[in-house]
C-alpha positions in Angstrom: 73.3 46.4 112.9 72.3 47.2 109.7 73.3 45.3 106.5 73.0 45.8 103.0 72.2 42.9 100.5 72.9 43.6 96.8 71.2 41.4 94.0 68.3 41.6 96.7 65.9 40.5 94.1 68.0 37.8 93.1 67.8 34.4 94.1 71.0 33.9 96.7 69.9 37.1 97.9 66.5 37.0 98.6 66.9 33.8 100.9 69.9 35.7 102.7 67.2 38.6 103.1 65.3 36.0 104.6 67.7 34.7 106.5 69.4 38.7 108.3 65.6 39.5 109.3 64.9 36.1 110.8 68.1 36.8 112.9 67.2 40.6 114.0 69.2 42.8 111.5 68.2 45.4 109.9 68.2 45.0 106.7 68.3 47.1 103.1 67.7 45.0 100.4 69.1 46.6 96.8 68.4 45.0 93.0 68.2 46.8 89.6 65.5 44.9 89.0 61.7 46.6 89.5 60.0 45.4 93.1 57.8 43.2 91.1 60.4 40.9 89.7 62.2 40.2 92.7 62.3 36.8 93.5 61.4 37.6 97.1 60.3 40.8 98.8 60.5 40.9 102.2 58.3 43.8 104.1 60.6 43.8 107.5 63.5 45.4 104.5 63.9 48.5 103.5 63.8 47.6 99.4 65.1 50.1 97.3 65.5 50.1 93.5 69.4 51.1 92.0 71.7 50.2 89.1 74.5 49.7 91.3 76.9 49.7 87.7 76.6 53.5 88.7 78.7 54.9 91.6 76.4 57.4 92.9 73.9 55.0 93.2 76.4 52.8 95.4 76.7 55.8 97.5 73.1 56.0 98.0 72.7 52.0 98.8 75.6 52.0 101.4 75.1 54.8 103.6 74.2 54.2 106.7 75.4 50.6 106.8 77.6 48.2 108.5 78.4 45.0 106.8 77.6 44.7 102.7 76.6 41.5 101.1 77.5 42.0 97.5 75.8 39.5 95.4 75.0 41.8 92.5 75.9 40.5 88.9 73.9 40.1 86.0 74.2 36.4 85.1 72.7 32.9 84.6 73.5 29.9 83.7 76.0 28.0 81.3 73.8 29.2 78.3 73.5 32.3 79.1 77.2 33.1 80.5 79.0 31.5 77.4 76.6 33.9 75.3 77.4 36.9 77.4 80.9 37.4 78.1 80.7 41.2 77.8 77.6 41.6 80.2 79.7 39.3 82.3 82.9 41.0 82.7 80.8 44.9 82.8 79.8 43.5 86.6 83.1 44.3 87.6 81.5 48.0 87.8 79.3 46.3 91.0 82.2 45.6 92.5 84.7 48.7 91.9 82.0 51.3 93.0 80.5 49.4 95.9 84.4 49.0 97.3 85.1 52.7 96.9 81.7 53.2 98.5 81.9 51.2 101.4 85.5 52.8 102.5 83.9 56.3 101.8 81.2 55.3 104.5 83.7 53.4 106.8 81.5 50.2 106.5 83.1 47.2 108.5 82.7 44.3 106.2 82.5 43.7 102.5 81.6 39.8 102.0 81.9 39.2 97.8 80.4 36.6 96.1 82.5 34.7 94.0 82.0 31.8 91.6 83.5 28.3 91.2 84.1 29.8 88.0 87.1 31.4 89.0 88.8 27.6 88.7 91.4 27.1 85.4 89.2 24.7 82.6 92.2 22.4 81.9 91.8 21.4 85.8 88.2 20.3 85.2 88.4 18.2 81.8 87.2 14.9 83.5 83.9 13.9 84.7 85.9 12.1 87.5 87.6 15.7 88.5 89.9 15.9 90.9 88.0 18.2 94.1 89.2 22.0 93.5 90.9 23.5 96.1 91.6 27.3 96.6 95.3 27.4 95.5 94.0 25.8 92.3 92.9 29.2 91.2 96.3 30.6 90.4 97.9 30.2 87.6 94.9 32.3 86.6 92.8 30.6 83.6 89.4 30.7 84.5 85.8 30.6 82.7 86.3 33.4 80.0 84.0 36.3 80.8 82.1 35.9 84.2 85.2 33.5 85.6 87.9 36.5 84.4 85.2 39.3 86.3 85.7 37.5 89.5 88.6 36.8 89.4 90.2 40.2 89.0 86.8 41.5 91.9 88.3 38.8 94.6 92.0 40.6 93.9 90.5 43.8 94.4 88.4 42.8 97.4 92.1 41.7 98.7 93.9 45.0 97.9 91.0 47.2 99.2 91.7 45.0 103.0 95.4 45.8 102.3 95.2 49.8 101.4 92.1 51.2 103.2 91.9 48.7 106.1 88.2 47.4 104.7 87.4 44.2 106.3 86.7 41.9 103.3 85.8 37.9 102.6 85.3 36.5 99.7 83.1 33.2 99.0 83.4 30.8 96.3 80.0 29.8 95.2 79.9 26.1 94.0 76.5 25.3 91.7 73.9 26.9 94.1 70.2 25.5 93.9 66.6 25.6 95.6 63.4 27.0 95.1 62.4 31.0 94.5 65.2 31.2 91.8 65.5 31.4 87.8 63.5 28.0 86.5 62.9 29.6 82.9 63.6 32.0 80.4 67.3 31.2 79.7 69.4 32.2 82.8 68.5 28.7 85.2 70.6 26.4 86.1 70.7 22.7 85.6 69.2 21.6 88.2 66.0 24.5 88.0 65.9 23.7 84.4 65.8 20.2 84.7 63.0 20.5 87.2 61.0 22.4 85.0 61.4 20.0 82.0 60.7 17.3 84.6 57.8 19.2 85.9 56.1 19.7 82.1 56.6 16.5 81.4 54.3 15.3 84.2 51.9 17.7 83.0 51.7 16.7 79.1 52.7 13.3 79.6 56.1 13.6 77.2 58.4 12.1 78.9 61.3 12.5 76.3 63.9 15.1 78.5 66.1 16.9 76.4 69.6 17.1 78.3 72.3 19.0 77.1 75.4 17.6 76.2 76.2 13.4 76.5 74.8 14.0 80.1 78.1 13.1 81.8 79.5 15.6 82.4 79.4 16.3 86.7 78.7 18.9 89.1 78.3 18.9 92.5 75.4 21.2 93.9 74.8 23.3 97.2 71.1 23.4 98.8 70.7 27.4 98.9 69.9 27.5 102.6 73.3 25.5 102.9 74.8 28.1 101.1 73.3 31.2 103.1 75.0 29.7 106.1 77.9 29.2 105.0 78.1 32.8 103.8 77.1 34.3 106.5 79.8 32.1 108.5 82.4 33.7 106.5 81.4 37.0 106.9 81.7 36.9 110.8 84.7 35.3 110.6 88.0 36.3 110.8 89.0 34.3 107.4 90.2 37.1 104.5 91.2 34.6 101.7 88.9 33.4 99.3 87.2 30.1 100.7 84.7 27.5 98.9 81.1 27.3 100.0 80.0 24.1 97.9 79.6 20.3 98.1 81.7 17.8 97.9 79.0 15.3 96.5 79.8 14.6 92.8 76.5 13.6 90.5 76.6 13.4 86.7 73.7 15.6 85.0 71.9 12.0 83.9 72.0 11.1 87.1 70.4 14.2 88.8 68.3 14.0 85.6 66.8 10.3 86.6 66.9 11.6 90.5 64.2 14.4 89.3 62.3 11.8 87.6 62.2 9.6 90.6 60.8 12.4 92.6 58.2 13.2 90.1 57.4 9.2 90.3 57.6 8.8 86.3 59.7 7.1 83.8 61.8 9.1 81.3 64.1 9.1 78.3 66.8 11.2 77.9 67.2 13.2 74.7 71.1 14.8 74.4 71.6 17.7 72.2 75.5 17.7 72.2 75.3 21.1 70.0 73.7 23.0 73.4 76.3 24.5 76.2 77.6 22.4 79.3 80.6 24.1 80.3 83.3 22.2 81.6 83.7 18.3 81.7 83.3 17.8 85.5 83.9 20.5 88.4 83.5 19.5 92.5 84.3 21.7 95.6 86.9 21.0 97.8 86.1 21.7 101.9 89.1 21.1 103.4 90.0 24.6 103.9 86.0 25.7 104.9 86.1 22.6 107.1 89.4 23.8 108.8 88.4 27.5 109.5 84.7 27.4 109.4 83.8 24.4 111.0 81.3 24.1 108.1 79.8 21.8 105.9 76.4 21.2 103.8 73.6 19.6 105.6 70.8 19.2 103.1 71.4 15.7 100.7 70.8 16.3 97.0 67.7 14.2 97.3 66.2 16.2 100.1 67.0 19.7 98.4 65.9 18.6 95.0 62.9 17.5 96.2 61.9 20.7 98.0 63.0 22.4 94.7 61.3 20.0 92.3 58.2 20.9 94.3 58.2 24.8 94.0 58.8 24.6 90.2 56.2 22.3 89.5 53.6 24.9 91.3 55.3 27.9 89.1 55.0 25.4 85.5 51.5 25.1 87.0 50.4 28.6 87.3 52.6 29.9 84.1 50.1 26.8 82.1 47.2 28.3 83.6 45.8 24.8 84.3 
């Protein structure tokens, strides 16, 4: 079998890499992004370079294949998609050409990654949330921008399975974190970022952490092997609706804040800019459904998966301080 992977050089994407090869696929491995700023690159994959916004390019990346992994989008985190709505929405190029593409080629499965963003705001105005489950999507009032984008792609994915017979599943990504993934530079996540300020202040001995917003506002995060599994789960399932790959483990950013510290073995003090982004108030996964069809669930604990990722990030702060 062979499989594409799009957003190859991506973080998500370069673990499922990891992950096909490991298993015996065959595997081409597609980002926009030059070779040398892919997170990983893997020499059993054929890596090619394409701006998959472009459908001949999409021609190019599918033919030949089986199953597509499309986990293209140009996006980051809560900074950097409430500052980029436009950029955000544009990925629903990814999706539209890669669709048409893989009929064209008679491909047998289309996996899409989706995004807990997808989830209406006023449903997630609580640090205490209530779990989102996968008929809370509609009525439709999700993140503005990147939520809207995949929205609208999962709808397509659906209509493409109803009018051209393309096998298609569609994930719903809930706060996915590890190592080999954004940790600077504006498009991390909470828990990279929070690493990395951990990390630096081991390193100058500052331990004021700057945290945006009061710090209360919760998440719940996925280990990114978890989340590889789960993905590829879905894909070889028979389970066309859109499903939640998350966890179901609620933490407030102070606490994952003082859990980093732990692991870094210092004391800290918390420093909240309430002018910086933090999205919604509180947002958690709901697994019933993944439970029920998949037989699926997490098996990394925040503190085990933070730690591994606390770890990598302090070796890149490292090298980037050249000391």
């Amino acid at each position: 079998m062979t499989v594409l992977v799009t957003g190859a050089g991506g973080f998500i994407g370069g673990h499922l890499v990891a992950s096909l090869l490991a298993g015996g696929a065959s595997v081409r491995a597609v980002d926009i992004k030059a070779l040398d700023r892919w997170h990983q690159v893997h020499a059993g994959a054929e890596n090619m370079v394409a701006d998959l916004r472009l459908a001949s390019e999409c021609r190019t990346a599918v033919a030949g294949v089986d199953d597509i992994y499309n986990l293209a989008a140009d996006m980051g985190g809560i900074g950097f998609i409430e500052q980029n709505k436009a950029l955000c929405m544009l990925n629903v190029l990814i999706n539209t050409h890669l669709l048409e593409a893989a009929v064209a080629a008679r491909a047998s499965r289309y996996f899409f990654s989706s995004s807990a963003c997808v989830y209406p705001h006023h449903l997630q105005e609580r640090p205490g949330v209530t779990s989102l489950a996968e008929s809370d999507a509609l009525p439709a009032m999700p993140e503005d921008g990147y939520g809207w984008e995949k929205l609208f792609s999962e709808r397509m994915c659906r209509h493409f399975f109803e009018d051209f017979g393309l096998e298609t599943r569609i994930a719903r990504f809930h706060n996915v974190y590890g190592p080999h993934g954004e940790w600077d530079g504006g498009r991390e996540k909470a828990p990279a970022a929070i690493c990395r300020k951990v990390a630096m202040a081991v390193r100058s001995g500052d331990h004021v952490i700057p945290v945006w917003g009061d710090g209360e506002q919760t998440r719940s995060f996925l280990f990114v092997d978890d989340c590889v599994d789960g993905a590829r789960r879905l894909m070889e399932s028979s389970v066309r609706e859109p499903i939640n790959i998350g966890s179901e483990d609620l933490i407030s950013i102070n606490d994952l804040t003082d859990l980093v510290a732990g692991i870094a073995d210092i004391e800290i003090t918390r420093e909240h800019d309430l002018t910086a982004p933090q999205g919604v108030r509180g947002r958690n996964s709901d697994n019933n459904l993944v439970r029920a069809r998949l037989a699926w669930e997490p098996s990394t604990s925040l503190a085990d998966g933070m730690a591994a990722t606390y770890d990598w990030i302090a070796e890149q702060v490292q090298h980037s301080t050249g000391r």
